[in-house]
PyMOL commands that place a pseudoatom at each C-alpha (Angstrom):
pseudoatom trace, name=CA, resn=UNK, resi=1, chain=A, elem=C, hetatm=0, pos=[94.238, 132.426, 103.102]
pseudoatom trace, name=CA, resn=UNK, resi=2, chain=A, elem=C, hetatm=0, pos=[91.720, 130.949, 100.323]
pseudoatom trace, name=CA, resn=UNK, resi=3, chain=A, elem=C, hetatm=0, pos=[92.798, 128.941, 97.374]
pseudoatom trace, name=CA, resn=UNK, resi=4, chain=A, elem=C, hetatm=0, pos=[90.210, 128.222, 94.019]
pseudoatom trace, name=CA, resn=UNK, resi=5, chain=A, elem=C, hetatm=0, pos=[92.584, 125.218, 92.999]
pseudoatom trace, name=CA, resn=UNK, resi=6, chain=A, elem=C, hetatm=0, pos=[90.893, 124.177, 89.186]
pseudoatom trace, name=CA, resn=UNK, resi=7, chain=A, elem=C, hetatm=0, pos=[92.274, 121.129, 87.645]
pseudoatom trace, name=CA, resn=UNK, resi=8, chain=A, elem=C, hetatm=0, pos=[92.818, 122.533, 83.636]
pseudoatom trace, name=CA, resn=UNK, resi=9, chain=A, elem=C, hetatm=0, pos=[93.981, 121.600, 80.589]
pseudoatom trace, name=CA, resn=UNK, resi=10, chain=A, elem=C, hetatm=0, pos=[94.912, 124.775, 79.745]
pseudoatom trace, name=CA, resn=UNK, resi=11, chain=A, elem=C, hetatm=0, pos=[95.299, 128.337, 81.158]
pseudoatom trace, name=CA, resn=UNK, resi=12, chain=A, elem=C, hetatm=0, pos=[96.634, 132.262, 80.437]
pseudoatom trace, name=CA, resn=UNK, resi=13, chain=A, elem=C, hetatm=0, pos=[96.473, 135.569, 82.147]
pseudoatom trace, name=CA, resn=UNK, resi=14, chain=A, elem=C, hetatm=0, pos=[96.527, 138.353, 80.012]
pseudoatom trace, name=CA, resn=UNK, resi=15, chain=A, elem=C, hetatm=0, pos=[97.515, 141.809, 81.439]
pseudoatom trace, name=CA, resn=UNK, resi=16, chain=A, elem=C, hetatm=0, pos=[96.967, 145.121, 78.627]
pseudoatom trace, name=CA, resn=UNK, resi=17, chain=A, elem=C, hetatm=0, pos=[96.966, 142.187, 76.146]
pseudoatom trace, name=CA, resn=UNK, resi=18, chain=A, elem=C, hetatm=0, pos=[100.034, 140.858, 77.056]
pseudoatom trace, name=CA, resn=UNK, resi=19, chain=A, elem=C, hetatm=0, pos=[100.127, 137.386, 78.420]
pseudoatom trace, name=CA, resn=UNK, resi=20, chain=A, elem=C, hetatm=0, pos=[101.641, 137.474, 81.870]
pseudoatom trace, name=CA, resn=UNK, resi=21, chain=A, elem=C, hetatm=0, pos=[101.608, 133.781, 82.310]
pseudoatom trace, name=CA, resn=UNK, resi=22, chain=A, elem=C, hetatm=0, pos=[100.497, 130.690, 80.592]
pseudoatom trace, name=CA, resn=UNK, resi=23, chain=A, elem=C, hetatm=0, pos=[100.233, 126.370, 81.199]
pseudoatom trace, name=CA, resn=UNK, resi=24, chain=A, elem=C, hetatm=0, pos=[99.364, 123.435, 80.011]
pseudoatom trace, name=CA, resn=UNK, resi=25, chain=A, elem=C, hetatm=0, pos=[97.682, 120.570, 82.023]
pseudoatom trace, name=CA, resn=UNK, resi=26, chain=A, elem=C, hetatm=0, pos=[98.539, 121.560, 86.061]
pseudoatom trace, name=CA, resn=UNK, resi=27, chain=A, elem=C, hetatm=0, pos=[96.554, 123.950, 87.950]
pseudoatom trace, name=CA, resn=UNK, resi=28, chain=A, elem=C, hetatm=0, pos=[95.054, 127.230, 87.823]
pseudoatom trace, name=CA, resn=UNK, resi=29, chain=A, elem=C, hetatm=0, pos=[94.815, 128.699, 91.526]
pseudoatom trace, name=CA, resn=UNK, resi=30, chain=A, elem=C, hetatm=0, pos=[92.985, 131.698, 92.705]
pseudoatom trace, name=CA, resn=UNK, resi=31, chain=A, elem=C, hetatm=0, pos=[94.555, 133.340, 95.789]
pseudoatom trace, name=CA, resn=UNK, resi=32, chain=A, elem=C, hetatm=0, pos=[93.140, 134.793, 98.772]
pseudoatom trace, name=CA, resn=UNK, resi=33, chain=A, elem=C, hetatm=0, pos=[95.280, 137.006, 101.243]
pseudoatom trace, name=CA, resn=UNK, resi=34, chain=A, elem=C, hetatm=0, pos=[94.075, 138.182, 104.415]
pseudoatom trace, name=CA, resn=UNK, resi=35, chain=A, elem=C, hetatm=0, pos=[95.997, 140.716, 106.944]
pseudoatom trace, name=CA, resn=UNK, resi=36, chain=A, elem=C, hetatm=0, pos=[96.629, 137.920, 108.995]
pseudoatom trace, name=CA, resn=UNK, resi=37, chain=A, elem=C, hetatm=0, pos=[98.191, 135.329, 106.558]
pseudoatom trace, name=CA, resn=UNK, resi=38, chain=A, elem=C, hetatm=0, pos=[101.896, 135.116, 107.066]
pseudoatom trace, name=CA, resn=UNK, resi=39, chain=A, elem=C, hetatm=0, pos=[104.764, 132.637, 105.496]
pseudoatom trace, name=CA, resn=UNK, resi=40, chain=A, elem=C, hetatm=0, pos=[103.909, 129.720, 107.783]
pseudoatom trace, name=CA, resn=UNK, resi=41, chain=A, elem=C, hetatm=0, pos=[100.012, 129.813, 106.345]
pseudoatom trace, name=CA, resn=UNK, resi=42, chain=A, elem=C, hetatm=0, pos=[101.381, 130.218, 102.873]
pseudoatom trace, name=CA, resn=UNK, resi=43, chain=A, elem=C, hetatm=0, pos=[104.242, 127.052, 103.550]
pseudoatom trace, name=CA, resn=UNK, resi=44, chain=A, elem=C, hetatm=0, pos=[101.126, 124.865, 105.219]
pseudoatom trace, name=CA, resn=UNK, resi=45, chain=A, elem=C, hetatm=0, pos=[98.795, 125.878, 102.265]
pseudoatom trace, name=CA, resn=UNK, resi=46, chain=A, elem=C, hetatm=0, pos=[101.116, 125.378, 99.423]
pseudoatom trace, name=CA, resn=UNK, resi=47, chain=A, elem=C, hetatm=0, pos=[101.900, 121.651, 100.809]
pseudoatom trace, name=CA, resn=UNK, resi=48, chain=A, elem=C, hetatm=0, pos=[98.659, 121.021, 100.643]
pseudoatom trace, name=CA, resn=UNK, resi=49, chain=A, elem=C, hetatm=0, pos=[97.918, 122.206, 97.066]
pseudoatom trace, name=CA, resn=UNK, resi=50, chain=A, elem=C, hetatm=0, pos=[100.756, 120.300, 95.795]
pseudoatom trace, name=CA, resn=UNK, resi=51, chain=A, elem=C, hetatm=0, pos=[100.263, 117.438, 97.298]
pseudoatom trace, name=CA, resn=UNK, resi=52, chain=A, elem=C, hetatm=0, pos=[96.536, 117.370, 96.100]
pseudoatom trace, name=CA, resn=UNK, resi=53, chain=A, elem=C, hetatm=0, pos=[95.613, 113.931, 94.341]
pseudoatom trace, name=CA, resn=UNK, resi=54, chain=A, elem=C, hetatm=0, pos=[93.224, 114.848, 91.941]
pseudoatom trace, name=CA, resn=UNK, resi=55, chain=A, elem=C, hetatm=0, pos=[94.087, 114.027, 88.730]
pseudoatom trace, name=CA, resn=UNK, resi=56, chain=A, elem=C, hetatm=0, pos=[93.592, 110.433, 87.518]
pseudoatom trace, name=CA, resn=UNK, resi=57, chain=A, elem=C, hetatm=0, pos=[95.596, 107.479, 87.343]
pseudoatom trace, name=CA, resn=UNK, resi=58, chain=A, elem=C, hetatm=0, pos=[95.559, 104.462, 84.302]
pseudoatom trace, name=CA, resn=UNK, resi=59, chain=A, elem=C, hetatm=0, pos=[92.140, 102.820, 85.873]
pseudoatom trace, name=CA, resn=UNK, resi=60, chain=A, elem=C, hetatm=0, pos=[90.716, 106.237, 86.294]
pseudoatom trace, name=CA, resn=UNK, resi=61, chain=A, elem=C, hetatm=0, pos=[90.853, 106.893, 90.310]
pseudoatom trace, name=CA, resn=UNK, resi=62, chain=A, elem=C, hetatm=0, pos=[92.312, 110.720, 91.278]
pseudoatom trace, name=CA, resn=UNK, resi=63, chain=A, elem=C, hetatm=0, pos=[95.272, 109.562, 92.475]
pseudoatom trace, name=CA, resn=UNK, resi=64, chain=A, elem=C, hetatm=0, pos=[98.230, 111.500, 91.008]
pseudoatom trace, name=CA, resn=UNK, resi=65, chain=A, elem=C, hetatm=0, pos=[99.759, 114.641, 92.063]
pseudoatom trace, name=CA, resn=UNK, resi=66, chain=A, elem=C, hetatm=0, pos=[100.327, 117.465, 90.072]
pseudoatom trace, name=CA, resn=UNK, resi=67, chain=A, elem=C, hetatm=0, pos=[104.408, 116.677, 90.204]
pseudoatom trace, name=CA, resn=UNK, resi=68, chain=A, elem=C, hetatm=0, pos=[103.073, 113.040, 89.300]
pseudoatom trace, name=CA, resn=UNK, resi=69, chain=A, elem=C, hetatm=0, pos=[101.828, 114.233, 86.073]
pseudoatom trace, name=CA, resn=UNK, resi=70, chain=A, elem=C, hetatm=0, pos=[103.845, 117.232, 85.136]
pseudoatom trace, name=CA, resn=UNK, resi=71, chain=A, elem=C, hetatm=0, pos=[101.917, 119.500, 85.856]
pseudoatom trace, name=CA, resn=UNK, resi=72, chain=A, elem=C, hetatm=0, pos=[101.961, 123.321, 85.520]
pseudoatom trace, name=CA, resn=UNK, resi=73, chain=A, elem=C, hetatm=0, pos=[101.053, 125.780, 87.800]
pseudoatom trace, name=CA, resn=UNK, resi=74, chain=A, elem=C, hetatm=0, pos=[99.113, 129.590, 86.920]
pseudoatom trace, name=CA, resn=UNK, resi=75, chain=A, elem=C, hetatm=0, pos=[99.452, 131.688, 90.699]
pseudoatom trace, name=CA, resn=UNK, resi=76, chain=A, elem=C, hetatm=0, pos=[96.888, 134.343, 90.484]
pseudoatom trace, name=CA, resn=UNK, resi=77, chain=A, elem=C, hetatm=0, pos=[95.811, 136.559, 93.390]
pseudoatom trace, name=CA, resn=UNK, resi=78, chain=A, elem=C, hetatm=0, pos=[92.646, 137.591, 93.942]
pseudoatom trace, name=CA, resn=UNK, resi=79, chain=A, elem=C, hetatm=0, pos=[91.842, 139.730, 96.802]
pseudoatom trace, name=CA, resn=UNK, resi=80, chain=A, elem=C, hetatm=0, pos=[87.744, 139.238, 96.233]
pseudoatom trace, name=CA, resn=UNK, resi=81, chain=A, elem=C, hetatm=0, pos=[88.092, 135.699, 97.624]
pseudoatom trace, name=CA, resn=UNK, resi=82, chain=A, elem=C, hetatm=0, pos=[87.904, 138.187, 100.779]
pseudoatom trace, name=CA, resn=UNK, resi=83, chain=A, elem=C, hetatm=0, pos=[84.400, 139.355, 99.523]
pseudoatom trace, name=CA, resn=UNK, resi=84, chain=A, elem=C, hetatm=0, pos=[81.649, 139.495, 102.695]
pseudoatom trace, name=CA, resn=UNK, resi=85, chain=A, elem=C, hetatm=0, pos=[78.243, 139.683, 101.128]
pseudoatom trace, name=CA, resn=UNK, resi=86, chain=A, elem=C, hetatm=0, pos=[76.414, 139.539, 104.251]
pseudoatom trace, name=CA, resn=UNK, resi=87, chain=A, elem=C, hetatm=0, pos=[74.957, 142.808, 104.262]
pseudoatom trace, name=CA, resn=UNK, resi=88, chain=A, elem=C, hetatm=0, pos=[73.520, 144.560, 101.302]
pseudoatom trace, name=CA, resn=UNK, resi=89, chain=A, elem=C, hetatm=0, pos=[74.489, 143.855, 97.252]
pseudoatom trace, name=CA, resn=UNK, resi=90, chain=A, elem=C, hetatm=0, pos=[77.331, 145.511, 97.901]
pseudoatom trace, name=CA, resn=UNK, resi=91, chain=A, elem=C, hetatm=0, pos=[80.498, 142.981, 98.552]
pseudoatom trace, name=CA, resn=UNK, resi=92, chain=A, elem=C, hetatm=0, pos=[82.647, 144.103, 101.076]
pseudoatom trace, name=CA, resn=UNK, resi=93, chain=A, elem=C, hetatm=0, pos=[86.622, 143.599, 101.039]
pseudoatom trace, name=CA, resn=UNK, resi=94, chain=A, elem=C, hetatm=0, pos=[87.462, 144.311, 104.555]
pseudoatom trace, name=CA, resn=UNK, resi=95, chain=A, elem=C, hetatm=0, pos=[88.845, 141.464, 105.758]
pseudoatom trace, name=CA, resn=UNK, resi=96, chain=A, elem=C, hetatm=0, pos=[91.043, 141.052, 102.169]
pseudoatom trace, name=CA, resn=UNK, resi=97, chain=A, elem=C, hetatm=0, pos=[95.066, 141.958, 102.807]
pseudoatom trace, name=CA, resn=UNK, resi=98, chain=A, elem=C, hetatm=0, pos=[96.001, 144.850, 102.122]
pseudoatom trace, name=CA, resn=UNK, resi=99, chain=A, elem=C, hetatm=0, pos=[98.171, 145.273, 99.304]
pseudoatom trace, name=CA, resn=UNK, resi=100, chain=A, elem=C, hetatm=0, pos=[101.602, 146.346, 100.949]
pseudoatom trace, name=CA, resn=UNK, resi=101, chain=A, elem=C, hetatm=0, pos=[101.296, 142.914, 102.807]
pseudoatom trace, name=CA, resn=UNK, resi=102, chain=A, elem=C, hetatm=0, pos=[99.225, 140.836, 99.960]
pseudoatom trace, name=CA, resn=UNK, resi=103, chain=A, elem=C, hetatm=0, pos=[101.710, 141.420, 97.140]
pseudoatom trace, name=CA, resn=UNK, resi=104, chain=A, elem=C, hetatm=0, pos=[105.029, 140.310, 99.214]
pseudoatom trace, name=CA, resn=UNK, resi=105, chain=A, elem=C, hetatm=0, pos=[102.997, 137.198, 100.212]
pseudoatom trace, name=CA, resn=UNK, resi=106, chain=A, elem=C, hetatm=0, pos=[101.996, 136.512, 96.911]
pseudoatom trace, name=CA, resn=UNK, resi=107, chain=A, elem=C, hetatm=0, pos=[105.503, 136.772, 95.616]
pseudoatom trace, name=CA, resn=UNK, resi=108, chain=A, elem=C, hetatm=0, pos=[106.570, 134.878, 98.711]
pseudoatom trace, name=CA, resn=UNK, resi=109, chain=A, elem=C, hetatm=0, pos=[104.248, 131.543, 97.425]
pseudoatom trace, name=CA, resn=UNK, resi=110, chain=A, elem=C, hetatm=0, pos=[105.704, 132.182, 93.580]
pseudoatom trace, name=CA, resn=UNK, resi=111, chain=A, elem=C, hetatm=0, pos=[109.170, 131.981, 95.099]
pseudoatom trace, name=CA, resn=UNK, resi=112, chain=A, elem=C, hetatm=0, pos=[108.139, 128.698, 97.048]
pseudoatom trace, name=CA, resn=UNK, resi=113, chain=A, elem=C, hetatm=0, pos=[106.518, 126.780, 94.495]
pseudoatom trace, name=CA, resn=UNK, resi=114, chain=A, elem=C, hetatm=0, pos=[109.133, 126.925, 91.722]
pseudoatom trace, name=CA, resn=UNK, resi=115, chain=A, elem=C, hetatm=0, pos=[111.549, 126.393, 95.274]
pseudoatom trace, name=CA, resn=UNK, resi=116, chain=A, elem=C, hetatm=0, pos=[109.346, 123.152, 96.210]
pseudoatom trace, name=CA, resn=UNK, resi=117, chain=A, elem=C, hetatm=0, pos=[108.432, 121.573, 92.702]
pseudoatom trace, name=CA, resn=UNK, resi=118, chain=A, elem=C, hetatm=0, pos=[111.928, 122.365, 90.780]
pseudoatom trace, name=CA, resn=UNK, resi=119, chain=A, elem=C, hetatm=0, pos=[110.905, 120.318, 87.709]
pseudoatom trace, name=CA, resn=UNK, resi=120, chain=A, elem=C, hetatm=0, pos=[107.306, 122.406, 87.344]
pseudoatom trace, name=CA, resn=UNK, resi=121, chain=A, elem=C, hetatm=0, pos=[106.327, 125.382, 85.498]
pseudoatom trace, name=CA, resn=UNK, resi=122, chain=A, elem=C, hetatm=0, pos=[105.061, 128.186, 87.918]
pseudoatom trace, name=CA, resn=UNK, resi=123, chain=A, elem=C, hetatm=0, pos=[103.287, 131.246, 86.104]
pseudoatom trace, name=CA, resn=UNK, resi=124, chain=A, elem=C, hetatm=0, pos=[101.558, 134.322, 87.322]
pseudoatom trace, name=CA, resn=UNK, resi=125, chain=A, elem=C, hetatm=0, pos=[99.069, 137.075, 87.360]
pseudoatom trace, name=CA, resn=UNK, resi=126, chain=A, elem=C, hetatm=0, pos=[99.978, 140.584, 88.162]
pseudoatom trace, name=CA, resn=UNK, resi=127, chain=A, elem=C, hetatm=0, pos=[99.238, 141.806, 91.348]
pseudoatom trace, name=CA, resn=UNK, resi=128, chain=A, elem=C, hetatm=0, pos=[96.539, 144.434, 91.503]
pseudoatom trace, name=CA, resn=UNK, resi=129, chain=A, elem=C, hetatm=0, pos=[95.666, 144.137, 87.973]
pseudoatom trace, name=CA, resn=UNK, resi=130, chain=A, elem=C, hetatm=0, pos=[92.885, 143.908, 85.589]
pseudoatom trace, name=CA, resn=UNK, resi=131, chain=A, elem=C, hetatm=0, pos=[93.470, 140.211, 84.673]
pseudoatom trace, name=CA, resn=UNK, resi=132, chain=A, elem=C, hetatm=0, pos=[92.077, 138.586, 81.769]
pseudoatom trace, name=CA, resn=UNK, resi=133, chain=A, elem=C, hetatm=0, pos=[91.886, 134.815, 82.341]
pseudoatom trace, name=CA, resn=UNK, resi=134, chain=A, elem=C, hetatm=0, pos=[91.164, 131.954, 80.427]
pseudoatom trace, name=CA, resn=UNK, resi=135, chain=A, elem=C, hetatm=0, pos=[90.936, 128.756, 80.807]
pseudoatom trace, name=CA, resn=UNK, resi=136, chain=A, elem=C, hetatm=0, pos=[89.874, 124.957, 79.977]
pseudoatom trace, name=CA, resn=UNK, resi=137, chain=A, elem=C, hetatm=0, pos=[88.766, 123.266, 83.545]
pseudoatom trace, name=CA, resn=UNK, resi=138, chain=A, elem=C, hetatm=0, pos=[89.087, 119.492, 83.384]
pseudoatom trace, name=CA, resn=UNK, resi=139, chain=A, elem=C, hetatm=0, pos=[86.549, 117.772, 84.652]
pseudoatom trace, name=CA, resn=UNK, resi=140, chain=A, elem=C, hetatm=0, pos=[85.423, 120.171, 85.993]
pseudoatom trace, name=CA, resn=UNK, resi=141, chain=A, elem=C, hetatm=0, pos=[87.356, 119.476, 89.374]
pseudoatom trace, name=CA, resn=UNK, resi=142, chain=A, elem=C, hetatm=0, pos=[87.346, 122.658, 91.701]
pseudoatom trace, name=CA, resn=UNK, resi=143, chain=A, elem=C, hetatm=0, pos=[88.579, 122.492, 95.265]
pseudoatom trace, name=CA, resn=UNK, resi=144, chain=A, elem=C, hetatm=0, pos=[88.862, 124.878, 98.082]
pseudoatom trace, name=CA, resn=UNK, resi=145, chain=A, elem=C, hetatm=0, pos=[91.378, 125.754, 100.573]
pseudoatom trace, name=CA, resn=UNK, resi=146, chain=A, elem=C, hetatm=0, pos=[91.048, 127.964, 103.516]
pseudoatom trace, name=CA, resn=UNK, resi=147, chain=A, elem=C, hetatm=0, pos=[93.731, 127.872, 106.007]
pseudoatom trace, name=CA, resn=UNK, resi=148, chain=A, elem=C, hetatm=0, pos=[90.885, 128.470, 108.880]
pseudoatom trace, name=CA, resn=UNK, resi=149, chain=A, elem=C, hetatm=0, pos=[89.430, 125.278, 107.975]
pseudoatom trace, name=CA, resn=UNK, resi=150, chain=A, elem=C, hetatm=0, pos=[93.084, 123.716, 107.014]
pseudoatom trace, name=CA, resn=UNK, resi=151, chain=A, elem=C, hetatm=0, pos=[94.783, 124.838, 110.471]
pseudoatom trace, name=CA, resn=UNK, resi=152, chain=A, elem=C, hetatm=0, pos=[91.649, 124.368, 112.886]
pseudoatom trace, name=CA, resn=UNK, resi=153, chain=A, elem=C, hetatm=0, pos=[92.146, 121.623, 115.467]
pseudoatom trace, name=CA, resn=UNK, resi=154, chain=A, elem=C, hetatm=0, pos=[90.673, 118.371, 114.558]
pseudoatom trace, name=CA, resn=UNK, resi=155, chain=A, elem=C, hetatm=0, pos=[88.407, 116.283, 117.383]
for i in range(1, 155): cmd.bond("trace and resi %d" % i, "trace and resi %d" % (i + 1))
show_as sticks, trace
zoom trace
């Protein structure tokens, strides 16, 4: 699993011109599914992503959570996270979930976040869709999660 966690000021997906989901200050995540993400991943990712202290305190440190702030949070997924571009210009998506396991996980971490972080505002894309997103990054501050790196072992 891969999440594109942007700190914003603002964000919107907009699906056939309808808005599907839209925040304030919080955080815009890109989502990654692979065939062999399950619910644990998704529980040990999420933690992690909410518990991120990135945005900044009175004497300007990141040290506040997005709960610390009130926050909002825009879910999208995006299955070309999965994109191999090791051989030719073409990008492969083999190793991104398929959608008949993607989309339940994806709903699964929607369901969990508003479960996990009762007082913030959880939007979304639509799975599979032609997503139009905008967006103001603050900062810019971009991180990256991947549960292999996340969930490996340290020494």
């Amino acid at each position: 699993m891969r999440f594109v966690i942007q700190r914003v000021q603002h964000a919107e997906c907009v699906v056939d011109g309808k808005t599907t989901g839209a925040i304030g200050k919080g955080f815009l995540v890109l989502i990654g599914i692979s065939d062999t993400d399950t619910e644990e991943i998704a529980d040990r990712m999420l933690k992690k992503m909410t518990g991120l202290r990135i945005f900044e305190d009175q004497e300007g440190k990141t040290n506040l959570s997005l709960e610390d702030v009130g926050g909002e949070l825009l879910l999208i997924s995006q299955f070309t996270l999965y994109a191999d571009c090791r051989k030719g210009n073409r990008p492969s998506f083999i190793r991104a979930g398929k959608p008949e396991h993607a989309d339940p996980l994806y709903e699964y971490m929607l369901k969990s976040c508003a479960a996990m972080l009762p007082g913030v505002k959880v939007e979304r894309g639509i799975f599979g869709a032609d997503m139009k997103i905008t967006l103001l990054n603050d900062g810019p501050f971009t991180v990256i999660l991947d549960s292999e790196e996340l969930l490996k072992p340290r020494h």
